[in-house]
N, C-alpha and C positions, 0 to 999 in steps of 0.2 A: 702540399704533400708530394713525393717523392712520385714518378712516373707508375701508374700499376698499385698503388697503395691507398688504403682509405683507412690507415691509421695517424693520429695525431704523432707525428715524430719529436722524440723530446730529448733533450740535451743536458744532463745535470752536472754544473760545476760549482764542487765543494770542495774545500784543502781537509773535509774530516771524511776518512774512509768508514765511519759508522755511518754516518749523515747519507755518504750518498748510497749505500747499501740500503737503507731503509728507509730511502725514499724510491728505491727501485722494487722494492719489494709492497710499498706501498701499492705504485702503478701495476703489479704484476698481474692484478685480478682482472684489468678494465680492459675489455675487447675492440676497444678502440685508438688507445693506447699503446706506444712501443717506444722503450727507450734504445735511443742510437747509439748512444753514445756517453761517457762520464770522463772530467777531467779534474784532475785537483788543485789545478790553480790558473787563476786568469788568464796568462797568457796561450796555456794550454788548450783552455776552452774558445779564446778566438780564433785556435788553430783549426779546433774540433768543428765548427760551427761553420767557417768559410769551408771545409773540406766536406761535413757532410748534411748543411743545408739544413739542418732544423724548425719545422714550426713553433716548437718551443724551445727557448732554453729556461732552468729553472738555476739562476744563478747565486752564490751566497755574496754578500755582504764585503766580509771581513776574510784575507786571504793575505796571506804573506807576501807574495811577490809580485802581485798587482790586485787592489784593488777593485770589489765586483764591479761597482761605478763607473770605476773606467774603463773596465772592460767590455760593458755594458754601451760605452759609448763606441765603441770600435767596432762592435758585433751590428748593434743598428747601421752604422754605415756603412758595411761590407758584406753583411747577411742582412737583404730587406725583406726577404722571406718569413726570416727567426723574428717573434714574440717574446721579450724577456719579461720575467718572473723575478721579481727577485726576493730571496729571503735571507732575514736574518732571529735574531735575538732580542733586539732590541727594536721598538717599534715607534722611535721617537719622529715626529712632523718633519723636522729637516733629513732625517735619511728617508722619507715617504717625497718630501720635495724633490732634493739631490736624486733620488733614483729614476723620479720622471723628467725630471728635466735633462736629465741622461738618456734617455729614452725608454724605459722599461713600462712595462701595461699595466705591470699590478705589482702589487707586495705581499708576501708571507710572514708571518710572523711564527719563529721555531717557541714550540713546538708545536703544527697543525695536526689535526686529524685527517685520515684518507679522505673524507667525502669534501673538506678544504679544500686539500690540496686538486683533486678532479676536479671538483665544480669550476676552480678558478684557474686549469688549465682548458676545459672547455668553454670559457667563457671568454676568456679572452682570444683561443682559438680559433672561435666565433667572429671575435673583432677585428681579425687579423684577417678574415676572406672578406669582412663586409667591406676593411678600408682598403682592402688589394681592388675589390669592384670597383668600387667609387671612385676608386685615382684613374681606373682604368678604361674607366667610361668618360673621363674628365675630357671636356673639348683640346683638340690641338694646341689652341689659342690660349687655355689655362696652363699648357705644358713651357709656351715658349714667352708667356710671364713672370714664367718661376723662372726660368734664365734670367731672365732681362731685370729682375727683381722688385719687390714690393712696390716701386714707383709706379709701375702700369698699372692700367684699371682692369679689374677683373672683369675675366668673360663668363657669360651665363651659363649655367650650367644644369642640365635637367632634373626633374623630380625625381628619384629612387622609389618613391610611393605616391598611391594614388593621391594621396592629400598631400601637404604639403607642411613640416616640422620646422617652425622657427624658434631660436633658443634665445632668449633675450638673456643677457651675462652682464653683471656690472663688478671688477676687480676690487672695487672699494665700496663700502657703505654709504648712504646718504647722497647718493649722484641721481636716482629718481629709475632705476632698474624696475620695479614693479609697475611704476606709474606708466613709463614708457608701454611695457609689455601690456597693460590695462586697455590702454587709450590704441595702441597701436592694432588691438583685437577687434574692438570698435572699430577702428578705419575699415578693416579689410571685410567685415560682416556689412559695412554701410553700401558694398557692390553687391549691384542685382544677383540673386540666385548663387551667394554664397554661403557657406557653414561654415561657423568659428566654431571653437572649443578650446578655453585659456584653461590650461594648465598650472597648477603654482606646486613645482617642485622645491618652495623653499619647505621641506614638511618642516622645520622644527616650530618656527616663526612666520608660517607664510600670512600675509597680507590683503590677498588678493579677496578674499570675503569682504573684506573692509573696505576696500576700494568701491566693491559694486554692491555694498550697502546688503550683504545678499549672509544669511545665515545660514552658519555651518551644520545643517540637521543631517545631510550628509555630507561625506568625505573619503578621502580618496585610500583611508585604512577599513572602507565598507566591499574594497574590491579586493585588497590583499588578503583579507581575509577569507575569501571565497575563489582565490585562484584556478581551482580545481574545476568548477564549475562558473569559470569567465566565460561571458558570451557580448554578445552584441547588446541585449537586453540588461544585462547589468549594467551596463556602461551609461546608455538610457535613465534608468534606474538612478547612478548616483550623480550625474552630471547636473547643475542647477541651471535653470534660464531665467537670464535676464533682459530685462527690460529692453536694451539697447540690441539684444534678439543672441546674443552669444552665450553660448554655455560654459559653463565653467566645473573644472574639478578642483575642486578647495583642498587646501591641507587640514591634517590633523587638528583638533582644537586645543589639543595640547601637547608641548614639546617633546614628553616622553614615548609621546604613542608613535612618534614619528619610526623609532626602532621596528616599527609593524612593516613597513613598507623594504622590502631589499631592491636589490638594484634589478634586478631580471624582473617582477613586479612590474618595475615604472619601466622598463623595454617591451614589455608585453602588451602594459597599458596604453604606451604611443603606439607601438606599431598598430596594434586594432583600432585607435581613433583615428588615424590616418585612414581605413575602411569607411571613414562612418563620416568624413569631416576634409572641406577644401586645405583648411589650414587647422597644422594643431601649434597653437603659440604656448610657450614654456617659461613661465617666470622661474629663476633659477634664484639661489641663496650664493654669498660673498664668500665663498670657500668652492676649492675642487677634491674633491675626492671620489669614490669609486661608483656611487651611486649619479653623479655631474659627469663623469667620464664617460659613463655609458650614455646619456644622454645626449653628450656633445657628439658622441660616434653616430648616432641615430638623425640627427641634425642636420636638415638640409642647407640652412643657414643660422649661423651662431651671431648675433648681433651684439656687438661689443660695446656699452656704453662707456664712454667717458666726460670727464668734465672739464673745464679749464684751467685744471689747476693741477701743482706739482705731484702732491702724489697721488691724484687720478692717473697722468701721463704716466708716472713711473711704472705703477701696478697694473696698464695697458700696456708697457712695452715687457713686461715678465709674461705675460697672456699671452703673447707672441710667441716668446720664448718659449714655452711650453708647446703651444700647439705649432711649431718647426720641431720640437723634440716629439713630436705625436705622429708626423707626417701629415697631419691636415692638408688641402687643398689650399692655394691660399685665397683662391675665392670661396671657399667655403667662411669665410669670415667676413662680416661688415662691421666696418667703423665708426659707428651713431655718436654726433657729439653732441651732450645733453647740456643744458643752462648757459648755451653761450650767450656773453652779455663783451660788448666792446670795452667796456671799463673795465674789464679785468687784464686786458693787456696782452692776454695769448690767443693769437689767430690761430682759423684752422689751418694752415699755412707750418705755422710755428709745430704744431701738434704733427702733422703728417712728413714733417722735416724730422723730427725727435722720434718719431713710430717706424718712420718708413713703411708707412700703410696709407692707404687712400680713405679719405675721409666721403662716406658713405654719402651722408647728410647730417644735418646740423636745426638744433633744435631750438629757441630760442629762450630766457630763460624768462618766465613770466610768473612769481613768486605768488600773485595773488590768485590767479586764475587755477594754478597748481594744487595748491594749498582749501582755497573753498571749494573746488573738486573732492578733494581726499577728505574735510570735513563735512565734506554732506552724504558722502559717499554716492556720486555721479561723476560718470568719467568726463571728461571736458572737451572732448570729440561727440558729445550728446548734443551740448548747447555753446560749443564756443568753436567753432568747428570751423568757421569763417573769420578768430582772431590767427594770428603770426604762426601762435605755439599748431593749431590745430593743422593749419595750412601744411606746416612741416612731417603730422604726423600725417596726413595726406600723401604726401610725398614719400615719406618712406613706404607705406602701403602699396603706394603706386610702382616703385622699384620693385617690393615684389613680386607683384603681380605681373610685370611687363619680364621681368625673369623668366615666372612659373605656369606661367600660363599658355596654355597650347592650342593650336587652333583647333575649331571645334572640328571633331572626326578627324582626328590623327591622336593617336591614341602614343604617348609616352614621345611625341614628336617635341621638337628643340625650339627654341623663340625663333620667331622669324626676323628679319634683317630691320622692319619697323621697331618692333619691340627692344633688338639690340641697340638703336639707334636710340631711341627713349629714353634708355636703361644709362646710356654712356651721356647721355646730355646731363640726368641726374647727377651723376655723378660729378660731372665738370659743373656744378654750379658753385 
């Protein structure tokens, strides 16, 4: 916001003078709210927006003389203050891709309603101070990586919450995202005087009941439903414990209900398990969209699986793509490589050459041990803990932890030069 101001400043450009009238007249009620400024076409509005610095702009689509898209690209890299919006008419997947991969936070679809169009300039709003924080508390060392580019190893970088938010992502189906995020919950609970709490944000399809054998009597549309009165005791309430001592919030039992849950829901519901819990681990679903984006902002680390094969690689080097159109951190991102097996012919070498990402750790691929895990429903860091696969899921545990973990009585303090030193040997293996 503007020096002296505690209004959301907002920028609307549209080539229709209805459109942007009534969408100024929309905004005119909300006391938080102030439009700065409106332009009627692209170039106009990156004029508007380098001159007067906008937290939001709400931009349209479709414009005669350039392009929202592209103007949207200009604007993120000349105004890193401005948030864009962008809306149109048409609400097809590839202008919902093209417009993030351009950099814009969200999308509208004409025609919204007021309480739309608000909620999703304050929500993103929102996003837009959490990731000014985060970059802005990022170590030195992370700044002069992003120079030097993807080849350096990332430096560690502190908690934002008391617990600690890891987001387990896989870009493609079938590469072992759940299993990983399962086993990997298990590791970090098998240290002294830790709390887990696994997440499965996949709501439509999630899996994660299944994995630990553990029935869905509750679930995680037991808390959307009672937002009003969320507490710490809810959470309690619907959370299941299992055997290998980790709790879990299960998805929906079925794909419809998943609609129950919105995105500010599951931001509310991490940010409070972070109160309650060392780590809160997120199994995510093979799609981004608005409910994954809010998540991935909330994320202290995003763990990117891939596999050894071509369109794993491909659909980890679009993931990239994106989160550089997001401004992520680039150590907010780890590179977990799942089922490496030598016979397939792609080293992690080969993969970190083609990503220009550091390959985090690497997991072996062990088909039988995986496989009567998931059919028996027991994770394989219960009783195989001591073969190759579990060794590794060991290891990425241990990278967390030598990250996130602080000494004891220093309260929000930074890894110490052992931990750094741990953390970068992992890495170099």
């Amino acid at each position: 916001m503007a020096p002296g101001s505690d209004k959301i400043r907002i920028l609307i450009v549209d080539d229709i003078p209805e459109t942007r009238e009534n969408v100024r007249k929309l905004l005119a009620f909300e006391s938080d709210v102030e439009v700065v400024g409106v332009a009627g076409t692209g170039r106009e509005g990156i004029q508007l927006a380098r001159d007067l610095q906008p937290n939001i702009v709400l931009m349209d689509i479709n414009m005669p003389d350039m392009d929202g898209i592209t103007a949207v690209e200009s604007i993120t890299r000349d105004v890193p203050v401005a948030q864009v919006i962008m809306m149109s008419v048409q609400s097809e997947a590839d202008y919902l891709r093209r417009s993030m991969l351009a950099g814009a936070r969200d999308f509208l679809t004409k025609p919204f309603t007021s309480d739309e169009l608000v909620s999703t300039i304050r929500r993103v709003y929102r996003m837009g101070q959490s990731r000014a924080a985060s970059i802005s508390a990022a170590p030195v060392a992370a700044q002069s990586q992003s120079q030097a580019g993807r080849g350096s190893v990332p430096a560690p970088v502190s908690s934002k919450h008391e617990g600690v938010i890891v987001v387990v992502f896989g870009p493609k189906g079938g590469i072992g995202t759940t299993a990983v995020a399962t086993n990997l919950s298990v590791a970090l609970q098998q240290r002294p005087d830790t709390k887990v709490v696994l997440v499965d944000a996949s709501l439509q399809f999630g899996d994660i009941g299944v994995l630990l054998n553990l029935q869905p009597s509750r679930n995680i549309t037991d808390l959307s439903q009672s937002m009003d009165d969320f507490d710490p005791d809810s959470l309690n309430t619907v959370t299941l414990a299992h055997t290998s001592g980790i709790k879990a919030l299960l998805a929906p039992p079925r794909p419809e209900m998943a609609d129950l849950v919105l995105p500010d829901h599951m931001k509310r519901i991490l940010s409070e398990l972070c109160n309650l819990y060392d780590y809160v681990v997120v199994d995510t679903p093979t799609a981004i969209n608005d409910m994954i984006l809010n998540v991935f902002d909330l994320a202290d680390r995003i763990i990117l699986i891939a596999t050894p094969d071509i369109p794993a690689i491909k659909n980890a080097r679009l993931f990239f793509e994106i989160t550089d159109a997001l401004n992520y951190p680039l150590n907010k991102i780890m590179l977990v490589l799942n089922k490496m097996d030598k016979r397939s012919g792609i080293t992690a070498q080969m993969i970190e050459d083609n990503i220009r990402h550091p390959v985090a750790a690497q997991i072996p691929l062990d088909e039988v041990i995986v496989l009567n895990s998931i059919n028996r429903g027991v994770p394989f860091m219960m009783d195989a803990r001591t073969k190759p696969i579990g060794q590794a899921l060991q290891q990425l545990a241990e990278l967390l932890v030598n990250e996130f973990e602080r000494p004891i009585g220093v309260a929000g303090g930074r890894p110490d030069e052992e931990t750094a030193r741990k953390k970068t040997s992992l890495f170099s293996r």
